[in-house]
C-alpha positions as CSV (number, residue, x, y, z in Angstrom):
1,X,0.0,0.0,0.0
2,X,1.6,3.2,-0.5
3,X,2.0,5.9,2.0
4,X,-0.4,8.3,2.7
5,X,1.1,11.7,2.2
6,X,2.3,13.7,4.9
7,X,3.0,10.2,6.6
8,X,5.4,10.6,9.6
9,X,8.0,7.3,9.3
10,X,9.3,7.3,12.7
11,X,8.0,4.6,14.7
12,X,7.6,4.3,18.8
13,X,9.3,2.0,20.7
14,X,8.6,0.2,24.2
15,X,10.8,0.3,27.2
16,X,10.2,-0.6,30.8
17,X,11.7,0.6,33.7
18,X,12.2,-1.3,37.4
19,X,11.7,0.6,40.3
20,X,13.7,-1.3,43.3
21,X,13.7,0.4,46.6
22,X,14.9,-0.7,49.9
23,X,13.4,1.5,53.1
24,X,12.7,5.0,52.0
25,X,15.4,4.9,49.4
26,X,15.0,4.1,45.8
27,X,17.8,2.8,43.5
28,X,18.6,5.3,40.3
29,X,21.3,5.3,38.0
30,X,22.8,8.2,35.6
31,X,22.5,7.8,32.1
32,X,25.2,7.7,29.6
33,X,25.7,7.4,25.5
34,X,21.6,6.8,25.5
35,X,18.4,9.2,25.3
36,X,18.7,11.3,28.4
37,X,22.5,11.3,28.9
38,X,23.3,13.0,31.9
39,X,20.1,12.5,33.7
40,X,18.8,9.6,36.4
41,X,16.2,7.0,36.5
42,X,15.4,3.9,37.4
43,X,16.7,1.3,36.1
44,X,15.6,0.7,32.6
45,X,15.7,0.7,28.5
46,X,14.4,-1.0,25.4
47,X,12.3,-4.2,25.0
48,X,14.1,-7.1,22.9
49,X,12.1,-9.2,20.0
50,X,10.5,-11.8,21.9
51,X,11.3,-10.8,25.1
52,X,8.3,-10.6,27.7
53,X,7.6,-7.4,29.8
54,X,8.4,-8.8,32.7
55,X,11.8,-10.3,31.4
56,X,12.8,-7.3,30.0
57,X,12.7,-5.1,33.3
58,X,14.3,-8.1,35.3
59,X,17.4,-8.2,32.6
60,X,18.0,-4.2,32.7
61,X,17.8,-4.1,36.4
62,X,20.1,-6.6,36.5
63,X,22.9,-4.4,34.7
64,X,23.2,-2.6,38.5
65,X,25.2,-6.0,39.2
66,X,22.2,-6.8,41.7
67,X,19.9,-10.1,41.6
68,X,16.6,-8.7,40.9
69,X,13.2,-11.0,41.5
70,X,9.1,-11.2,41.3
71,X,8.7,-7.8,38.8
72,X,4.6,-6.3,39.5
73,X,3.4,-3.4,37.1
74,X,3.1,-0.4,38.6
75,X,2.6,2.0,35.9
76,X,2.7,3.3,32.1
77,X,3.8,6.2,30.8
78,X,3.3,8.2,27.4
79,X,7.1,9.4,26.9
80,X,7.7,12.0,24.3
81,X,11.1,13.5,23.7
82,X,10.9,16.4,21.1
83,X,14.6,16.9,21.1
84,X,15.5,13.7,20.4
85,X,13.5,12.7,18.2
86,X,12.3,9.6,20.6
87,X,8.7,8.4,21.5
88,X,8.4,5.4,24.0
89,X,5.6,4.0,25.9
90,X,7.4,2.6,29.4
91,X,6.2,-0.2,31.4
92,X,7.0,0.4,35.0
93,X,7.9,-2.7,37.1
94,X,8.7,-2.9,40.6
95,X,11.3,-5.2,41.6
96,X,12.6,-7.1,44.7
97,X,16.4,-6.8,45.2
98,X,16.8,-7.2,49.2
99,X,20.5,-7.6,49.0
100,X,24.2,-6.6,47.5
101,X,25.7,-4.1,46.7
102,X,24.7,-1.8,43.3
103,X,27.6,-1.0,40.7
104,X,28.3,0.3,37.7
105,X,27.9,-3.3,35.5
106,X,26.6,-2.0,31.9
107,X,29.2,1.2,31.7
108,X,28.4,1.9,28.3
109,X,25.0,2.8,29.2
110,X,25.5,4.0,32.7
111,X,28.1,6.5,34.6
112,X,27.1,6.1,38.2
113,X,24.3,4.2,40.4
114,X,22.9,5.0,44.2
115,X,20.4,4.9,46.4
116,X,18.4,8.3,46.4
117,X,15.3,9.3,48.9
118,X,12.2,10.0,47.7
119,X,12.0,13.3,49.2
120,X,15.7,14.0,47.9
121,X,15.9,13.0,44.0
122,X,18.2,14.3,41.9
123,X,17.0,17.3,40.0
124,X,18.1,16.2,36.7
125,X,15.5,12.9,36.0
126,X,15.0,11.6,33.0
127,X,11.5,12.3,31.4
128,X,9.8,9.3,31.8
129,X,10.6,8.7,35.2
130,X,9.5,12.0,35.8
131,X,6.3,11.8,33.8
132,X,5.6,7.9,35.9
133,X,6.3,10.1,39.4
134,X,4.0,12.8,38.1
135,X,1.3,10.7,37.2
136,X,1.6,8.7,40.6
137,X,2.1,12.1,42.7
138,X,-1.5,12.8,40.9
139,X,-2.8,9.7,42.5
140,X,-1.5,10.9,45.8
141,X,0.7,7.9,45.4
142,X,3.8,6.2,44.3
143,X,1.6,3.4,45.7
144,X,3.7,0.3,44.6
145,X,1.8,-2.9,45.4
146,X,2.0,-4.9,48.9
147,X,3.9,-7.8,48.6
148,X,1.1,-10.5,49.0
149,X,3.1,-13.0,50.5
150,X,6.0,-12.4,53.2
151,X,8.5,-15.0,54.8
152,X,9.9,-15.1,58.0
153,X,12.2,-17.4,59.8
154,X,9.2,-19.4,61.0
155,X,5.9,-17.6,59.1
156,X,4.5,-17.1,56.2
157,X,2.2,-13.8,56.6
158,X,0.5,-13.7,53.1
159,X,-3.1,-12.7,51.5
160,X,-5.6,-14.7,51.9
161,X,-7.0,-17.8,49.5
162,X,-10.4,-19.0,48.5
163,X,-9.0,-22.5,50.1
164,X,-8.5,-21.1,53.6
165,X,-12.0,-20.5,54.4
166,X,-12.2,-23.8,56.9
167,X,-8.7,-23.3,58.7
168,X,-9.9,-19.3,59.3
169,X,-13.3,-21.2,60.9
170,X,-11.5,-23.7,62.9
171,X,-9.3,-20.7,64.3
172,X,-11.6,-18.4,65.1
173,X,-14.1,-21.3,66.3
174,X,-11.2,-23.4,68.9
175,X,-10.4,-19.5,70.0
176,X,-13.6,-17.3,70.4
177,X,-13.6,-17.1,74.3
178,X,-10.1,-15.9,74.0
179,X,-10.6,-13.4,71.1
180,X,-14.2,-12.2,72.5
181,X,-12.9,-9.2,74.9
182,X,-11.5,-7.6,71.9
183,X,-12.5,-8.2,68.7
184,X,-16.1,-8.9,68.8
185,X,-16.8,-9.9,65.3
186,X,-15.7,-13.0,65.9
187,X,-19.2,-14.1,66.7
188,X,-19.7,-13.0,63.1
189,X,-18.1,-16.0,61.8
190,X,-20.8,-19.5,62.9
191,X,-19.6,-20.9,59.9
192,X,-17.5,-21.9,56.8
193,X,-19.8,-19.8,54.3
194,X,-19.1,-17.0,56.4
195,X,-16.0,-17.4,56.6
196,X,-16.0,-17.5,52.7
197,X,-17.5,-14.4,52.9
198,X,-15.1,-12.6,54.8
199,X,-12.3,-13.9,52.6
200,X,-14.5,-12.7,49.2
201,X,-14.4,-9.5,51.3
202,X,-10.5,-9.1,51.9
203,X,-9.5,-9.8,48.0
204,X,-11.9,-6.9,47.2
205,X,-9.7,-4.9,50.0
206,X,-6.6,-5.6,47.9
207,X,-7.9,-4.8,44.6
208,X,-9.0,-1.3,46.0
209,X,-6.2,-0.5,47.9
210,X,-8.5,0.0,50.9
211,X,-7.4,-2.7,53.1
212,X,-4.7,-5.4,53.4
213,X,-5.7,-8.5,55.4
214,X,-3.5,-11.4,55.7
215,X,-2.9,-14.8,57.1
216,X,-0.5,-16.0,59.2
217,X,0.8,-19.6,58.6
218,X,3.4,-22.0,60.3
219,X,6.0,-21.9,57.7
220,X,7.2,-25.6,58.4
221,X,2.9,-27.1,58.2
222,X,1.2,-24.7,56.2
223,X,-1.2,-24.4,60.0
224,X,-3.2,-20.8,60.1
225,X,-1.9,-19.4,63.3
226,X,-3.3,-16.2,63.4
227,X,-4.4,-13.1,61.0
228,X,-2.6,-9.8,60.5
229,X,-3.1,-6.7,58.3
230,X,-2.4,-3.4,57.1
231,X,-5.7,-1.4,57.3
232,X,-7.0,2.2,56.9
233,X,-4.1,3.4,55.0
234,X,-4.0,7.2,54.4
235,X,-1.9,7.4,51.0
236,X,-1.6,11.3,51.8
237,X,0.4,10.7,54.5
238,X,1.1,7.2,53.9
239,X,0.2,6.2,57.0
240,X,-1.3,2.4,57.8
241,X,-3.0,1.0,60.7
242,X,-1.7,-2.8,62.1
243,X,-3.9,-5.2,63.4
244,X,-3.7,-9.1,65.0
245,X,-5.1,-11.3,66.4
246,X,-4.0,-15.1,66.9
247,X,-5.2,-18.8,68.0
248,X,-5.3,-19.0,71.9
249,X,-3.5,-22.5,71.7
250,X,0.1,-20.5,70.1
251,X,0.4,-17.8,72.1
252,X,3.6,-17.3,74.0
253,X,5.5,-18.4,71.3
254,X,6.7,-14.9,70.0
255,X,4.8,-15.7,66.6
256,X,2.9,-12.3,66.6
257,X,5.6,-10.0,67.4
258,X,7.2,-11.8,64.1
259,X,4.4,-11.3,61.8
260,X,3.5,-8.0,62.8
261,X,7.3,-7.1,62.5
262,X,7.2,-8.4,59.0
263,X,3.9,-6.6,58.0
264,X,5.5,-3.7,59.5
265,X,8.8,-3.8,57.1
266,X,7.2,-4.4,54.6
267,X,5.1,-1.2,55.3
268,X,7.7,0.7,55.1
269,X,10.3,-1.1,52.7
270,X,7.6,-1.9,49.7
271,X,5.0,0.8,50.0
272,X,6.9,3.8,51.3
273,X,5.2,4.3,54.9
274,X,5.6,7.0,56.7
275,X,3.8,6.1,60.0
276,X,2.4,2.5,61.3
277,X,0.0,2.4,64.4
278,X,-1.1,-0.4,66.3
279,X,-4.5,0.7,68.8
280,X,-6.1,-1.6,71.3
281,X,-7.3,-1.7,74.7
282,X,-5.7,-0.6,77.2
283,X,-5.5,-4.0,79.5
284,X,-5.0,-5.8,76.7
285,X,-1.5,-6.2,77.6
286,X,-1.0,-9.0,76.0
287,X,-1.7,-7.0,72.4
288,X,0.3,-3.8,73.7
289,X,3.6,-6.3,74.3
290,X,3.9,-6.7,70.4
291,X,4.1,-3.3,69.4
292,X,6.7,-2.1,72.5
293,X,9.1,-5.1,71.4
294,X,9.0,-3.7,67.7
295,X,10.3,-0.4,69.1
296,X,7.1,1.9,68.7
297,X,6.5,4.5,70.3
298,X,3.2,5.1,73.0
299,X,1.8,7.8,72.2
300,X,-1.9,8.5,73.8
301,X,-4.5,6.9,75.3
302,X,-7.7,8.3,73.5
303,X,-10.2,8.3,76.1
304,X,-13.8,7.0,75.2
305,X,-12.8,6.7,71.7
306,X,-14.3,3.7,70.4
307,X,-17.2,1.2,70.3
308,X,-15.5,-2.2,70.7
309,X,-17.5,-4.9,72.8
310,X,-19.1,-2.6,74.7
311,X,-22.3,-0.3,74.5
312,X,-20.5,2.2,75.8
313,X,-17.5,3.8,74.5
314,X,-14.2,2.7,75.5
315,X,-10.5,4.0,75.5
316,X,-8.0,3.1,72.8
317,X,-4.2,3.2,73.4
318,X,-2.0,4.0,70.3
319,X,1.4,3.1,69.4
320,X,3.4,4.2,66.5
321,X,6.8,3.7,64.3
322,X,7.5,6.3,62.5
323,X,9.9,7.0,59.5
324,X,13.7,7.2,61.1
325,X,12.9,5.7,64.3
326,X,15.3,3.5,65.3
327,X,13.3,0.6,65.9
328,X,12.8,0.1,61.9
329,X,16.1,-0.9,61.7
330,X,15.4,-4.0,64.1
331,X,12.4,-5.5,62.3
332,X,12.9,-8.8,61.3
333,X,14.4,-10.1,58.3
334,X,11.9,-11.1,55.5
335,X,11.9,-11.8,51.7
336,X,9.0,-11.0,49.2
337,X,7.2,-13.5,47.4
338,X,4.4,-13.5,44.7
């Protein structure tokens, strides 16, 4: 067919870029002899015949000299560069890469790599990692997904599955006189369908980023020993509420204090946190030990604050971490999974 007239022959290409950050720190590196030389971005660059997406962000990330895992889309972007003659659509990625060190691996291609904070970027970025922040600073986010699945040295904290409908019965059912004093739905769940239902319930949580309920499982059995969860999160602020509860017939055993600890990194390692709080009771000491072994901080007791158990209102006592406290540093050790 012959060209139309006035036909433009350039064409567009497809990148993808891989956003890996580890605390409050994401990892950038300067361009050189590309598109962009002299500016910084993520990690990132063209899409090879037959490559996948996915494949394609893992193998550029890895040019930092880093072993870069589990890749989740986070974003697309419409990049146009007048001035050099250069139109790509990027696929954003972000990637796991919990350890080593970055380096300068692909120095054709790259002049220099580090870790930068979000609130401290460089101010020369490369345009479509500045048009992916705009669009996600317009969302009131750079809202990377939760990992869904976490692993501890004993645990496994992770979403939860149609499947574990009966073990989230059988816990709540061998463990209601224990859980009644503070979390009264419990008598909400009489059976399996219900417990069906609350599961239908916390998938739709995750897919609208309104609330991030999870399981907690014996690493070693596969057992549900308890639930966990990251819940009325403020993506101004980035700010996430942390709640428990657990079986009667594990506690004493340290497992909470894990899970919550590995919720809690992950709060601020994957999805940028700012400030996690943990409320309960006051005489539920039991509850309050978790968060003071993590390292938060007590800050109030909000007197006849809530309606929990009780026709009347009761008090609430709040404990926070917040970004740069010390006690992030001594969360435990975890690694992401899909």
């Amino acid at each position: 067919m012959p060209d139309a007239p006035g036909r433009d022959d350039r064409w567009v290409g497809v990148g993808v870029g891989a956003v890996i950050t580890r605390g409050e720190q994401v990892l950038l590196l300067q361009r050189a002899n590309v598109h962009g030389a002299g500016t910084w971005s993520t990690p990132g660059g063209h899409v090879e015949f037959g490559e996948s997406l996915e494949d394609a962000a893992v193998r550029e990330a890895r040019e930092t000299g880093l072993h870069v895992t589990n890749p989740r889309l986070v974003g697309i972007t419409n990049d146009v560069m007048e001035a050099e003659g250069a139109h790509y659509v990027t696929v954003w990625f972000a990637c796991d890469a919990p350890e080593g060190a970055a380096r300068v691996a692909a120095s054709y291609e790259m002049s220099d790599v580090g870790w930068f904070s979000w609130r401290d970027l460089p101010e020369a970025l490369f345009a479509p990692f500045r048009n992916f922040l705009d669009e996600h600073r317009s969302k009131h986010a750079r809202s990377l997904d939760p990992a869904p699945r976490i692993d501890t040295e004993r645990l496994v904290v992770r979403r939860y599955e149609w499947t574990d409908a009966r073990a989230f019965f059988g816990a709540i059912d061998g463990s209601r006189a224990f859980l009644r004093p503070w979390l009264p739905w419990v008598d909400d769940h009489v059976s399996v369908d219900r417990a069906t239902h609350m599961i239908s319930r916390s998938r739709a949580g995750w897919e609208r980023r309104s609330d991030f309920a999870v399981g907690i499982f014996d690493r070693a059995t596969g057992e549900l020993l308890g639930g966990s969860g990251l819940h009325n999160p403020n993506w101004d602020v980035r700010s996430f509420e942390v709640g428990y509860w657990m079986r009667a017939d594990v506690e004493g055993r340290g497992i909470m204090t894990e899970a919550v600890g590995a919720l809690t990194r992950m709060a601020f390692e994957v999805l940028g946190a700012t400030r996690v709080e943990a409320r309960m009771h006051p005489e539920n000491e039991r509850s309050q030990g978790v968060p003071r072994r993590l390292g938060f901080t007590r800050e109030a007791q909000l007197r006849r604050s809530v309606l929990i158990a009780s026709p009347e209102p009761r008090d609430q006592v709040v404990w926070s971490l917040v970004k740069g406290d010390d006690g992030i540093a001594d969360l435990p050790a975890v690694r992401y999974g899909a």
